[in-house]
N, C-alpha and C positions, 0 to 999 in steps of 0.2 A: 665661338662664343657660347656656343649652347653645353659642348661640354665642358667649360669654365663653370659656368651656370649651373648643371645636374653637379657639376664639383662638390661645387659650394653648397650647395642645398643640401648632399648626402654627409658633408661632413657638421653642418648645424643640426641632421638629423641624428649623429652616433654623438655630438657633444650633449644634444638634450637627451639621448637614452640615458647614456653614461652617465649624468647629475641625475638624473630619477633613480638610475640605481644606487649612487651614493645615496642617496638621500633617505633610501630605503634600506641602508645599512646602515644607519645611523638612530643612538637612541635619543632623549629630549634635548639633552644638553649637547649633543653636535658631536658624541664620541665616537669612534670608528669601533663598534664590538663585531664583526665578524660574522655577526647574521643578516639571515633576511628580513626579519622582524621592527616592526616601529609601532608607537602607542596607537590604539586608534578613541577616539573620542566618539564616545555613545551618548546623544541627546533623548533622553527622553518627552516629548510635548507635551504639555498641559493639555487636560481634557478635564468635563466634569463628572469620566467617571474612574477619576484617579487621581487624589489629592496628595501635594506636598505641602499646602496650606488647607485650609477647609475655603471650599469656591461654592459663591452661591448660586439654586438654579433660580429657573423662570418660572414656567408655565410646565412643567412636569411633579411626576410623583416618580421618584425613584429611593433604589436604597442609599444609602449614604454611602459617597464614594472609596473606593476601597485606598487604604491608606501606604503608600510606597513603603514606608518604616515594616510592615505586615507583611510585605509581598516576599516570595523566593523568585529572582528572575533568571531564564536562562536562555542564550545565546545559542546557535549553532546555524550553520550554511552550509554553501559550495563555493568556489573559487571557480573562475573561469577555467584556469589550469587543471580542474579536475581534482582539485585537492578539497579537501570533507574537513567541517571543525565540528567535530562529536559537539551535544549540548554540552554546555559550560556555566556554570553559576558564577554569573556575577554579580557585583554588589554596586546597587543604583542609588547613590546618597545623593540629600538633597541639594538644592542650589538656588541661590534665591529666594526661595521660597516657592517656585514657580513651576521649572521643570527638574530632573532630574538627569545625573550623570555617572558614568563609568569609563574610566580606563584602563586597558589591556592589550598587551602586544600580541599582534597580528602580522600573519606573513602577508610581505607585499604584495596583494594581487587582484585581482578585481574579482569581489565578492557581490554575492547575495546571501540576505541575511536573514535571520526571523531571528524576535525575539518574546518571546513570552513570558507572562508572569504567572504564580502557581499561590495560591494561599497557603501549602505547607511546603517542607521540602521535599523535594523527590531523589536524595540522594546526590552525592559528590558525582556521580557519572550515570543520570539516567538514559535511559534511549529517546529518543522524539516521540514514537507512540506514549510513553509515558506522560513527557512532558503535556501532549497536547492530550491526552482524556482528561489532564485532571488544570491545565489550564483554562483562568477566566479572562486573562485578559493577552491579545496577541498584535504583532505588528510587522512589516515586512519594511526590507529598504536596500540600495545596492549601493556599494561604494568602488571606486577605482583608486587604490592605495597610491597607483603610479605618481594622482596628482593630486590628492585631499586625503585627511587622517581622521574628516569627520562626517558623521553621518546619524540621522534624526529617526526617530522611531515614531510613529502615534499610534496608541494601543487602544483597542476597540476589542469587544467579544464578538462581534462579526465573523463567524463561521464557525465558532465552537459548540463543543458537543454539551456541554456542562449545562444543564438547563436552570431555573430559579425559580421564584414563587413570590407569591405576593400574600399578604396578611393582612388588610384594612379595616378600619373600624369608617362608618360610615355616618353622620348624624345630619338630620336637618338644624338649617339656620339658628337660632333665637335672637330676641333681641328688641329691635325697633321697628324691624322688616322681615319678620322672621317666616318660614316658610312653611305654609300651611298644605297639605295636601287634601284635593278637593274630596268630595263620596265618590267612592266608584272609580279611582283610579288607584293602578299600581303599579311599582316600582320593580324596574330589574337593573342587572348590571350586567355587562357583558365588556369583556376585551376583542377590541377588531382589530385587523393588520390595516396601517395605517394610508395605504396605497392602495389597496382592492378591496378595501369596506368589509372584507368577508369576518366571520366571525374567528376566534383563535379556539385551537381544538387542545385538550391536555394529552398527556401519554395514552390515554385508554379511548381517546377519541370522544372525548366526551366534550361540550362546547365549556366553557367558563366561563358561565351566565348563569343568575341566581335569583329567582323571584323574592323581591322584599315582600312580606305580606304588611308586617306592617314596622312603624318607625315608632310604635311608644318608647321606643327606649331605642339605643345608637345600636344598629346591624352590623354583624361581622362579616366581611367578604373575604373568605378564604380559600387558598389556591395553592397552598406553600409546602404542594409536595413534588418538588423541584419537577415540574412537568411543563415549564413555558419556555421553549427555545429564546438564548439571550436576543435580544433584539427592542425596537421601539414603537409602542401601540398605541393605542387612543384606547381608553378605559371610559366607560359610558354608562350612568344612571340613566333610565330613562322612564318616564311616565308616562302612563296610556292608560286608555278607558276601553272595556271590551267591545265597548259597542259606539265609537268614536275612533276616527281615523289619524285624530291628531296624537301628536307624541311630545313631549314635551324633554330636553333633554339636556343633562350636566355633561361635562365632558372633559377630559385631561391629557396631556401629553405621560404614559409611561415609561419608563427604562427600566428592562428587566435585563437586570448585572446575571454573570453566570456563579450558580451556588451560591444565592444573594438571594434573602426574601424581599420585598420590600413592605416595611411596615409603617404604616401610615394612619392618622385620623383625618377624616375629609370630609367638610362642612359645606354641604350640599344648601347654595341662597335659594333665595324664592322667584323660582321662575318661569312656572305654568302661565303662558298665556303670554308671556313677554318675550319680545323680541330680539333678538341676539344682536350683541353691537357690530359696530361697523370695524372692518378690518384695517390696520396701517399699514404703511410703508408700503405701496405696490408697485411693484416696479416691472420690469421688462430689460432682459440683456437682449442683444443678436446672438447665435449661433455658440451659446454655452446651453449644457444639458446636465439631468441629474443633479441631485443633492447635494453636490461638491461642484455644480458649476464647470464641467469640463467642455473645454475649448474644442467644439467642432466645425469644420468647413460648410461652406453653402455650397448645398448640389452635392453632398458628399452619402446619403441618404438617397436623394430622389432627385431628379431633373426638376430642374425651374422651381426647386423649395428649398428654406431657409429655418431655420430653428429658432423661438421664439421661446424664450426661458424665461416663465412670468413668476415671483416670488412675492408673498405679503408677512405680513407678521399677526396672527393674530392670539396673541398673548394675553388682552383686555375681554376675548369674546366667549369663550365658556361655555356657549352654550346652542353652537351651533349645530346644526343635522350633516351641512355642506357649508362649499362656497359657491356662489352661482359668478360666472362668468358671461359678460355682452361683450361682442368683438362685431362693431360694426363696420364691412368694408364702404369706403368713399370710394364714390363714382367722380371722373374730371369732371367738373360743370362749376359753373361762375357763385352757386347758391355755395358748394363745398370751400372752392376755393376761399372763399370772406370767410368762412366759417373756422376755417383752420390758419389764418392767416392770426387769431390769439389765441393761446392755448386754449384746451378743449378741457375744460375740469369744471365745471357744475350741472346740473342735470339740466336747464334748459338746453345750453349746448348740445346734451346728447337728444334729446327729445324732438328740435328742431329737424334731427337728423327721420326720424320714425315717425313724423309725426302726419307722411305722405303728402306732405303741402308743393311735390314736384321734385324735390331732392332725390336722384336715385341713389337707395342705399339696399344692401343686403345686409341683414341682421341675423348673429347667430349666437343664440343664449348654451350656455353649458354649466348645469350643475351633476350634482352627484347622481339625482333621482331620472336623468333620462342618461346617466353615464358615457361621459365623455370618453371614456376608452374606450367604445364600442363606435366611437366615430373615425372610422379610419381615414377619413380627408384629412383630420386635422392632428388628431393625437399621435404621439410618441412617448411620451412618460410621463412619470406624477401623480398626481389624483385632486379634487376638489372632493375630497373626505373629510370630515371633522379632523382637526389639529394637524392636517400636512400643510405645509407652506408654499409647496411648489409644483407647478405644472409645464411643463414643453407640448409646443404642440408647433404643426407645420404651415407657414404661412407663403404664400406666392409672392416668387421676387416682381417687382414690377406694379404692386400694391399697395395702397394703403389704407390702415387699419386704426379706427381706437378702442377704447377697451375701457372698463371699468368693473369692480369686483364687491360683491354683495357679501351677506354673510349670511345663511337662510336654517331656518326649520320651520316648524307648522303654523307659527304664529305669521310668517312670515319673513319677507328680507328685511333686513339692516333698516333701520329710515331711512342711511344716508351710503352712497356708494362710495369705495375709494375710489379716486381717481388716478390715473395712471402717470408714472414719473417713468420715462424712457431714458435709460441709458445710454452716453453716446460712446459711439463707436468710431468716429473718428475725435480727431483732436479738438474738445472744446466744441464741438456742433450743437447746437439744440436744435432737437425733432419737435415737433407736433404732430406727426403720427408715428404709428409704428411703419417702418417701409424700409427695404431692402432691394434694391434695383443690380439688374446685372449690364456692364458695359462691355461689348465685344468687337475686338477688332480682326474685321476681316480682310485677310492683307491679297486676296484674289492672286495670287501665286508666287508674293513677295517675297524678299527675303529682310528679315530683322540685321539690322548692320551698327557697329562699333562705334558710326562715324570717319573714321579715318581708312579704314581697310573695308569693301566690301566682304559678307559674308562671315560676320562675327557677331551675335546678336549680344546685345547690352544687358545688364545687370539690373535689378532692382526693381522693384514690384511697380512704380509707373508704366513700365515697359513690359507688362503682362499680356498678352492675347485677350485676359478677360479680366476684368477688374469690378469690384462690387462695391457701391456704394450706396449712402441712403439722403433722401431728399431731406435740406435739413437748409441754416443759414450759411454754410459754408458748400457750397457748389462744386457739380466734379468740372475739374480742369480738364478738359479732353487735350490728348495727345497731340502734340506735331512733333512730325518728323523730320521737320528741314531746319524749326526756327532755333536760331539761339540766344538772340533777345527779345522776348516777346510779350505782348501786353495782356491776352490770353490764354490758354493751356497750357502746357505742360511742353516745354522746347529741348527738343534733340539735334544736333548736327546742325549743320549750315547747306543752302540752297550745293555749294557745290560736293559738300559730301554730305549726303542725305541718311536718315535710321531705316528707311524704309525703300525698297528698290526693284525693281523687274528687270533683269538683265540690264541694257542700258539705261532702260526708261528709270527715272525718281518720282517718286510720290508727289504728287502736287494737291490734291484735298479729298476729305471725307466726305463721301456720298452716304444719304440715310434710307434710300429707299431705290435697290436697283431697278424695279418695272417702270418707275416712273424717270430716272438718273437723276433725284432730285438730293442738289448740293447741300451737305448739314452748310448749317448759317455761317459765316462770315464775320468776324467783330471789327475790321477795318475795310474792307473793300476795294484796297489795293491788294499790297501783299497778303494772301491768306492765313492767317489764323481764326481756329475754332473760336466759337464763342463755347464760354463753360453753360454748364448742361444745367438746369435748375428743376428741370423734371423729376417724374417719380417713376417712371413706366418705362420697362429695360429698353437699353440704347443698343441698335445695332450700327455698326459702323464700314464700309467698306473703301477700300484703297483704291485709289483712282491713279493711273500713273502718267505719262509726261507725252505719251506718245498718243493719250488719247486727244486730246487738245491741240492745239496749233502748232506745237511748239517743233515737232517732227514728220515729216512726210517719207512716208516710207515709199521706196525706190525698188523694184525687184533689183537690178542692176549693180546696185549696192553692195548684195549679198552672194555673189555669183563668186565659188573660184576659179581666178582665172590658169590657165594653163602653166602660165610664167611664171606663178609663184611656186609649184612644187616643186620641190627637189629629193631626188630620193637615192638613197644607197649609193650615193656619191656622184650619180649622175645625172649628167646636166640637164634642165629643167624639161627642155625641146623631146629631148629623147624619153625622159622618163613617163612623160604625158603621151606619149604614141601610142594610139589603143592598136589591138589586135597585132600583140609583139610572139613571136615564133621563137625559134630556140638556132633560128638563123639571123634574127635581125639584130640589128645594132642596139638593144635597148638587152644587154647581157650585161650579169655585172659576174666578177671574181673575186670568190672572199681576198684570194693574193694579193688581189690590187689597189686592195683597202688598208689606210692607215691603221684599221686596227680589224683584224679577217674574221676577230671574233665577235665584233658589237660595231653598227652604225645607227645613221638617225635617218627619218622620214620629217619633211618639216613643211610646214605652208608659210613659208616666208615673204610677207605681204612687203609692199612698195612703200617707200616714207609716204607718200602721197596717201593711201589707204587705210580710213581709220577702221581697227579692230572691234569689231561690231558682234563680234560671236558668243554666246551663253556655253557652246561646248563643244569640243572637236573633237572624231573618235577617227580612228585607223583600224581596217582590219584585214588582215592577211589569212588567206586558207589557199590550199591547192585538195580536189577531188574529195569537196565534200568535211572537209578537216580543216579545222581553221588552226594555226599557229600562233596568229598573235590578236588579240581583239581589245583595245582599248578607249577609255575615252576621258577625257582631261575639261576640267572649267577652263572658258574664255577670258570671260573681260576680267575676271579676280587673279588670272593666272596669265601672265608676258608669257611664259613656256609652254604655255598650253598647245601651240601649234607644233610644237616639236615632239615626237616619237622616239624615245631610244631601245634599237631592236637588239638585243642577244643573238647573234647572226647564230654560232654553235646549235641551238634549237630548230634552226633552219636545215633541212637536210639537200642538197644540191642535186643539182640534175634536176629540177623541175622548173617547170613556170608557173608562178604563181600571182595568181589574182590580186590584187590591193584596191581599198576602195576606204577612202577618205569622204567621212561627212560632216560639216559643219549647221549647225543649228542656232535660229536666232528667232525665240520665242515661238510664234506656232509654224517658223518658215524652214525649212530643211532645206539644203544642197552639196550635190555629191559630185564627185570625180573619181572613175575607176581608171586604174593604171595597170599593166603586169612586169614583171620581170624574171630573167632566167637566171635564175642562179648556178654559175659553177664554182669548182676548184679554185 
């Protein structure tokens, strides 16, 4: 059956190469032309710094996005196979209105690809150095032709050399509210890098910051001699007094395109002394990081930490220095619990928590001015800078947390904090706090089973060693291992074939603390099943098996082989059990007189009466020091495991040689040595 099986399987494997290569020999309409070549479809994404309509922005100052119609684009990779596609111009018309498209036939093979765009051309056959000095916008993507013909480009100036500049004319308010500037204070500008506050430096190292002296008439801020690496900054008016520590300050999201000025007039409202609004939308993912939100594991970083990906928007606030951040952890006690028992979103809530009235809380503020990245308990990425949106930092599984986010400069924080909207991570949960718990099971020297066959562990993330979840309205279902109908956790297998197993013994329940052997809970009190976990604060788990409890009395006697059942090299049992055998006694065997002089077996062939109770059973033959044959075989998973089949020809004759059979049943061992003289 099994080679029926590999059959079948290699010949479904050369039916789908074979249609992949056809298919790769074929052009749109399904004709057989004799190459290797098929269209491949190039998407190019919408972004807003690359229009095939005009897209509006938000909360930035940028140049006006460069227009696809204008661009020269060019193509070029490698193939897995080691095959090179020199840069290629191709032609990205539009679609939709929306994104952009090109087709061109491509050899079938699994590529990686760049594509970049050029403002002029660079010639029908440039080189890549070319292409990318004088490239502003670029994109990377891989495709396997074997089983797709399309593949998505998003083009960003991220890592280009091409620098840009900026051109702004600057005006205060007028109006109704218009904005007055006090005696004694004065205006700069300056561009920061958006994530480390630092200032940004031109080509000659010089910062690009400019003292306004004064604003009787709209100031020019100029910088447009292509000296700002392309990228995205926080551009910043700000107003101070020499002999005042307050600062008062405008502030905007920039995009600096590459070979792109950006020219701008910007109407600076009136807002010395006022306080920056409050920030939207705050949220919180589990264990995505970065500016794109990329998906990573808990405990993949650090032992017993999780990654906390807190994002806001603030697109209404203009005018802040920072964000400040409170992350206060809950302690278990009866005052928390009522408290989080309704969402935690207006400031009594959070107050009750700090407000020392017996609640034990530990409170940790983070803004920009005592910098959070310099706090290495908690940071890993982000910033709470003016105009970034996002921060990760490391929180402990096994805890919970809430959180709300200010919006601050000298005048002050926000009146009003956001409040935090937690993301859930399992199906449909709602959190009230932030919390992340680890669940482990420890199977104390089990083996994971199929159910039906020992020694096959099962599929599928319930059946993990460790499993993570977070205390919310949907509770973790703890594991069992026997149930398969069952009114709590999570049911594997049935009482006679068990998921979880020690040699004979089966699992029978989870214990949560072995110094004390005290039983995780119970939700019927007959048959065992777990009750689900509703806690916050990581679960350990450990496997308890069948032989500790009543159910089995272990017997030495039991496990004893006895003489009667050996049999070895064809002779009879009595004889082959005879210790201290000579090269005169009756315990002699002759390859000649064996059914087969080149191969026998050694076997512990127990009584119908005698159940097979053994985890493993090894045989091992040597003479002076040299062993010959040494094996060792599973028990209870394996009917043939008492049986030994020797290659006699490996055996050289004329000696006696020693044999010693040992059987093992969890931490119990017992042996039987035998010898035999091997002749002719």
């Amino acid at each position: 059956m099994k080679t029926k099986t590999l059959r079948n399987h290699l010949f479904i494997m050369i039916s789908l190469l074979a249609l992949a290569f056809v298919s790769c020999n074929q052009n749109a309409t399904g004709t057989f032309t004799g190459s290797n070549k098929q269209p491949l479809n190039i998407t190019v994404a919408p972004n807003e710094m690359i229009k095939f309509t005009k897209n509006g922005a938000g909360r930035t100052i940028a140049a006006d996005p460069f227009s696809a119609s204008d661009l020269t684009f060019y193509l070029w990779g490698t193939a897995q196979s080691g095959q090179n596609l020199a840069p290629k111009n191709v032609t990205v018309t539009s679609s939709d209105g929306v994104v952009g498209k090109v087709i061109l036939d491509i050899d079938c093979y699994n590529w990686s690809l760049t594509l970049a765009a050029c403002e002029t051309s660079q010639g029908a056959t440039p080189s890549i150095d070319t292409v990318l000095q004088n490239a502003v916008l670029i994109g990377y993507a891989n495709v396997d032709m074997m089983f797709t013909n399309s593949i998505k480009f998003t083009l960003t100036p991220k890592g280009l050399s091409k620098n840009g500049g900026v051109d702004l004319t600057l005006q205060l308010e007028t109006g109704e509210n218009p904005m007055i500037i006090p005696d004694g204070y004065i205006a700069n500008a300056y561009i920061y890098d958006i994530t480390t506050g630092e200032k940004i430096l031109g080509s000659e190292s010089e910062d690009l910051s400019q003292t306004i002296s004064s604003f009787t008439t709209a100031h020019n801020y100029k910088a447009n001699e292509a000296e700002i690496a392309p990228g995205t900054y926080s551009f910043q008016v700000e107003f101070t007094k020499n002999d005042d520590l307050r600062k008062y300050i405008w502030n905007d999201t920039i995009i600096i395109l590459p070979g792109k000025t950006v020219t701008q007039t910007i109407t600076i409202p009136n807002l010395i002394g006022k306080k920056p609004d409050t920030p939207d939308d705050f949220t919180v993912e589990f264990n995505k990081t970065g500016s794109s939100g990329t998906a990573i594991a808990e405990e993949s970083d650090y032992p017993d930490k999780y990654v906390a990906h807190f994002t806001w928007d603030g697109t209404d606030v203009k005018t802040e220095m920072n964000f400040a951040l409170e992350i206060a952890e809950l302690a278990d006690t009866a005052a928390v619990e009522a408290l989080i028992a309704a969402p935690v979103d207006d400031d009594s809530s959070f107050e009750a928590l700090w407000d020392g009235t017996g609640t034990t809380v530990e409170k940790y503020t983070f803004d920009y001015l005592n910098d959070i990245r310099a706090d290495q308990r908690f940071f890993k990425d982000g910033s709470l800078f003016a105009n970034n949106s996002w921060v990760d930092l490391y929180l402990e599984l096994g805890k919970r947390y809430i959180a709300r986010l200010y919006s601050e400069n000298n005048a002050g924080y926000s009146e009003d904090a956001a409040y935090l909207t937690i993301l859930p991570v399992e199906d449909g949960a709602e959190l009230t706090t932030i919390n992340r718990f680890r669940v482990q099971y420890w199977t104390q020297g089990g083996t994971w089973n199929a159910g039906a066959t020992h020694g096959t562990e099962p599929d599928g993330s319930d059946m993990d060693k460790i499993v993570y979840w977070s205390q919310s309205d949907i509770p973790y279902d703890v594991l069992n291992p026997v149930a398969t109908t069952i009114t709590n956790g999570v049911g594997y297998g049935t009482n006679a074939q068990p998921y979880l197993y020690q040699g004979p013994a089966s699992w029978i329940y989870w214990i949560e603390n072995l110094d004390s052997g005290t039983k995780y809970p119970d939700a019927t009190g007959t048959t065992y099943n777990p009750v689900d976990y509703e806690g916050f604060e990581n679960l350990n788990l450990y496997a308890s098996y069948s032989r500790e409890g009543d159910i089995e009395v272990y017997n030495d006697l039991d496990y004893d082989i006895l003489k009667a059942w050996v049999s070895a090299f064809g002779i009879a049992a009595s004889d082959a059990v005879d210790a201290g055998v000579s090269k005169t006694s009756t315990n002699i065997v002759s390859k000649g007189s064996l059914t087969d002089p080149t191969a026998t077996t050694v076997s512990v062939a127990l009584p119908d009466s005698v159940d097979w109770k053994y985890d493993k059973v090894s045989l091992k033959i040597s003479y002076a020091k040299k062993t010959y044959f040494n094996k060792t075989q599973v028990g209870v998973a394996n009917p043939e495991a008492n049986t030994f089949d020797i290659v006699l020809t490996n055996l050289p004759t004329g000696y006696v040689y020693n044999c010693l059979i040992t059987a093992q049943y969890q931490m119990t061992t017992v042996s039987y040595p035998f010898t035999v003289y091997l002749t002719d």
